[in-house]
Backbone as CSV, one residue per row, in Angstrom:
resi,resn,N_x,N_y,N_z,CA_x,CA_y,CA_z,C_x,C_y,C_z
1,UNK,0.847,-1.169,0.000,0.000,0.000,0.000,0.897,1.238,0.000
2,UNK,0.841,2.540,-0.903,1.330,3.597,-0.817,0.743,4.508,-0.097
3,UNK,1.363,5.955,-0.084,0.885,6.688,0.808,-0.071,7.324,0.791
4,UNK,-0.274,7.116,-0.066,-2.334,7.197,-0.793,-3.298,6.419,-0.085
5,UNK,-2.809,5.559,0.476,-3.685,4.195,0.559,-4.328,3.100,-0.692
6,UNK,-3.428,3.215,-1.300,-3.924,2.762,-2.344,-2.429,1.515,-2.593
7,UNK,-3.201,0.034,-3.067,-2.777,-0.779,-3.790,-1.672,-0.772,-4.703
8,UNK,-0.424,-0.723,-5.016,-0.033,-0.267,-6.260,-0.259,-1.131,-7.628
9,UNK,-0.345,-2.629,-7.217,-0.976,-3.220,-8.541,-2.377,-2.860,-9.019
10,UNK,-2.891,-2.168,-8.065,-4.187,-2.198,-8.701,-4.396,-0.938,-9.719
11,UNK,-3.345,0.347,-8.797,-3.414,1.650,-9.227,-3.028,1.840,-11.001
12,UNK,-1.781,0.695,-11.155,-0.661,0.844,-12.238,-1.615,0.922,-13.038
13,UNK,-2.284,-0.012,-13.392,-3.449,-0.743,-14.730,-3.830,0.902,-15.073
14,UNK,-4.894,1.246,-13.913,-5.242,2.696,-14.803,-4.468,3.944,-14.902
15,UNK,-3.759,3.992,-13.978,-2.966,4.932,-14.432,-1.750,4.877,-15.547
16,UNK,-1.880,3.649,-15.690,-1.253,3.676,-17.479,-2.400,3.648,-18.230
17,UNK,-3.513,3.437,-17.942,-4.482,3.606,-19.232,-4.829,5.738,-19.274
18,UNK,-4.242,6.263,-18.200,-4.982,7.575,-18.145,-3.299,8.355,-18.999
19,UNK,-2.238,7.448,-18.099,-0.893,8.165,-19.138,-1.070,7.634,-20.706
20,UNK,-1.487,7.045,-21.314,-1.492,6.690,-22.792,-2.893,7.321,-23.295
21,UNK,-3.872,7.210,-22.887,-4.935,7.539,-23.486,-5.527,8.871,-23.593
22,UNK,-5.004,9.580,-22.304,-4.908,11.227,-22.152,-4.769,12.069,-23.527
23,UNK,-3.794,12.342,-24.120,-3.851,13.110,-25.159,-4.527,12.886,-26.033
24,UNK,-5.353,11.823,-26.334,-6.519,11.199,-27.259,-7.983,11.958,-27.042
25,UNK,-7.919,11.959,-25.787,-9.069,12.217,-24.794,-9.060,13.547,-24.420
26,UNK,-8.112,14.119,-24.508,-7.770,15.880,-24.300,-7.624,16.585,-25.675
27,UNK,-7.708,16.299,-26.852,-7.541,16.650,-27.922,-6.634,16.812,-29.075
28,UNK,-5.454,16.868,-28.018,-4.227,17.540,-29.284,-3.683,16.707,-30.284
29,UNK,-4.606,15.635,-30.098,-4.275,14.795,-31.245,-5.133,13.583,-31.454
30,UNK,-5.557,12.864,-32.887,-6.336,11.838,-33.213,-6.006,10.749,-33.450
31,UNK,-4.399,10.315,-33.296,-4.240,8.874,-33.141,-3.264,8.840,-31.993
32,UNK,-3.172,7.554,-31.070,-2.037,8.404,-29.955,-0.455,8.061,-30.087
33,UNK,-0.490,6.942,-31.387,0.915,7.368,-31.776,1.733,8.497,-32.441
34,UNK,1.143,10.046,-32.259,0.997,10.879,-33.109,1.640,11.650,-31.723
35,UNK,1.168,11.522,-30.424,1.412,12.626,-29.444,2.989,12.292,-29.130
36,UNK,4.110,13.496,-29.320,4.960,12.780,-28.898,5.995,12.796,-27.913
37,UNK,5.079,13.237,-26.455,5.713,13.067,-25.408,5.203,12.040,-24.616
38,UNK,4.703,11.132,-25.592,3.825,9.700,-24.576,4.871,8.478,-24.957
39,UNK,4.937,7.284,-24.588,5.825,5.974,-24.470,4.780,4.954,-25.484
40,UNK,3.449,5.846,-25.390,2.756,4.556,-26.503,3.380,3.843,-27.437
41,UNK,4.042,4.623,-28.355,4.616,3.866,-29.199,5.849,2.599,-28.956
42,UNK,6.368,3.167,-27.905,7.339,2.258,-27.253,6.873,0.838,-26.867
43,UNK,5.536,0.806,-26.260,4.698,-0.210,-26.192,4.255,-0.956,-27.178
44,UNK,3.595,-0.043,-28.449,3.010,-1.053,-29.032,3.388,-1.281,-30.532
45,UNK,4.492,-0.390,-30.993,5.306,-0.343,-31.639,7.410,-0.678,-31.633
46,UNK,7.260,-1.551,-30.505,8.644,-1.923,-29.790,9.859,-1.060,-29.892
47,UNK,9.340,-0.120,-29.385,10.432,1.142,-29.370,11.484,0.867,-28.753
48,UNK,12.591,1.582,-28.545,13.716,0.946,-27.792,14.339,2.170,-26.543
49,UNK,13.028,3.152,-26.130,13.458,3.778,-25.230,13.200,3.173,-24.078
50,UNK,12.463,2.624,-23.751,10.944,1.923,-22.793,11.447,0.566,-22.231
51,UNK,12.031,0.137,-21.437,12.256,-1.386,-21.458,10.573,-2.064,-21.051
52,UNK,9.874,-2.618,-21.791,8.537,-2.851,-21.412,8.368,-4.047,-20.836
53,UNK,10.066,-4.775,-20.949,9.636,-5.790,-20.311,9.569,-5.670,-18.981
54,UNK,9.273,-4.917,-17.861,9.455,-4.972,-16.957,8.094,-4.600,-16.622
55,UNK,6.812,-4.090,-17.639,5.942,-4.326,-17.473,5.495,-5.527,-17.669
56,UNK,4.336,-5.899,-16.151,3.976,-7.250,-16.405,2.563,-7.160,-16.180
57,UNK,2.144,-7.923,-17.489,0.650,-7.662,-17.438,-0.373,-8.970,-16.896
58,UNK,0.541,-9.815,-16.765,0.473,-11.281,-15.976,-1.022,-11.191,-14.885
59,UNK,-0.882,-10.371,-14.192,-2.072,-10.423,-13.138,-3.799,-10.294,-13.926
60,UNK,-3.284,-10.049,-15.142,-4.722,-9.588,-15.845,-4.849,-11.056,-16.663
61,UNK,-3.666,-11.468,-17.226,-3.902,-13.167,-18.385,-2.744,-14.028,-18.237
62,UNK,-2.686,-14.940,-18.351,-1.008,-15.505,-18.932,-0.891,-15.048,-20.230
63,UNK,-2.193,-15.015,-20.604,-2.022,-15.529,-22.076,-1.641,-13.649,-22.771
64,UNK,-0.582,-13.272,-22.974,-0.028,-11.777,-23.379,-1.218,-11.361,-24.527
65,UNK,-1.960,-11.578,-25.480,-2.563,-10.714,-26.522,-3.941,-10.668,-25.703
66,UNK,-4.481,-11.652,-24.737,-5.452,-11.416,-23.996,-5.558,-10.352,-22.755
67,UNK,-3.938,-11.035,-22.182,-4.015,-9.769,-20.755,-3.689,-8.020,-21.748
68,UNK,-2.948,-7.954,-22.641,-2.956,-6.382,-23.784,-4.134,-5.848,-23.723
69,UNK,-5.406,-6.878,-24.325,-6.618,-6.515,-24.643,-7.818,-6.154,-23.945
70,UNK,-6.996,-6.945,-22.370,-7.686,-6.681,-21.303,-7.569,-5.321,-20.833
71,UNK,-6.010,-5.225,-20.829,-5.232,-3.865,-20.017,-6.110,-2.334,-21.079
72,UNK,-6.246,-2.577,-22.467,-6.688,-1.836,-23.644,-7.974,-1.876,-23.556
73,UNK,-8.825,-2.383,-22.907,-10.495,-2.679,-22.511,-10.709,-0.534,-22.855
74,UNK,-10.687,0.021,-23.219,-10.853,1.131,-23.795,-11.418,1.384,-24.773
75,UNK,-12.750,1.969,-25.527,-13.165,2.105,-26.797,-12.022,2.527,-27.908
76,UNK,-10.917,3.518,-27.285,-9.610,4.229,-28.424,-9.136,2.892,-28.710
77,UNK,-8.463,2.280,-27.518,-7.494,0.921,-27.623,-8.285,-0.163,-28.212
78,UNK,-9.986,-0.394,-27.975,-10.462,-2.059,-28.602,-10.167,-1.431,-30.258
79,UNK,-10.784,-0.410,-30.438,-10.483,-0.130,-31.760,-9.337,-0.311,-32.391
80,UNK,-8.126,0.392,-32.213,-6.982,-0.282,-32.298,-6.873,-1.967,-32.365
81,UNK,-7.190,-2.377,-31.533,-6.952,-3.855,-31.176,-7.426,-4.307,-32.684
82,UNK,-8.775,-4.309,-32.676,-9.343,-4.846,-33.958,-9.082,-4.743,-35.206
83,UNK,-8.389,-3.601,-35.399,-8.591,-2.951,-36.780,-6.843,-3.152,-37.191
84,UNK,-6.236,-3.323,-36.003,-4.743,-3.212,-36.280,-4.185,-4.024,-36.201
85,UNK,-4.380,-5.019,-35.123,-3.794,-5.946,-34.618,-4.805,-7.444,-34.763
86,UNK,-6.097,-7.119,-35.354,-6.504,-7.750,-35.586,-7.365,-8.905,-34.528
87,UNK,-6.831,-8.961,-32.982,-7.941,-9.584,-32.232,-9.158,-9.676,-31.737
C-alpha cells in the first residue's frame, strides 16, 4: 500500500491507461501514436526507449494478446486492437 492508501498493482493498470490515453481524450491529437511526449509507441510499436519488459501484465492473463486486450479494454485501444492488430 502507498501513501495514498492505495494498492499499487491495482493503481498501475489505470494509471497507465490515463498516461497513454490522455492526449486522445484531451484533444491535441487523433491517433495516440501521433502525441509525442507519450511511451505509446514504445509499447506497441517496440520502441527501444521503454524497457517494457518490466511491465507485467500477468495479473490480468497468462495468455499476453489477452491480458494487452484486457489492459486496452478502452473504446480508443479495442479499436486499435481490432482494426490493427486484428484480435
Amino acid at each position: 500500500m502507498d501513501s495514498w492508501g492505495r494498492s499499487s498493482g491495482r493503481y498501475f493498470i489505470p494509471l497507465q491507461r490515463y498516461i497513454h490515453q490522455d492526449p486522445l481524450k484531451a484533444g491535441p491529437v487523433t491517433k495516440l501514436e501521433d502525441y509525442p511526449f507519450s511511451s505509446y509507441r514504445e509499447y506497441f510499436f517496440s520502441g527501444e526507449l521503454v524497457d517494457t519488459g518490466q511491465i507485467s501484465l500477468t495479473s490480468l492473463s497468462v495468455d499476453r494478446a489477452l491480458a494487452f486486450a484486457l489492459y486496452c479494454y478502452h473504446a480508443f485501444c479495442w479499436l486499435y486492437l481490432r482494426t490493427v492488430m486484428k484480435l
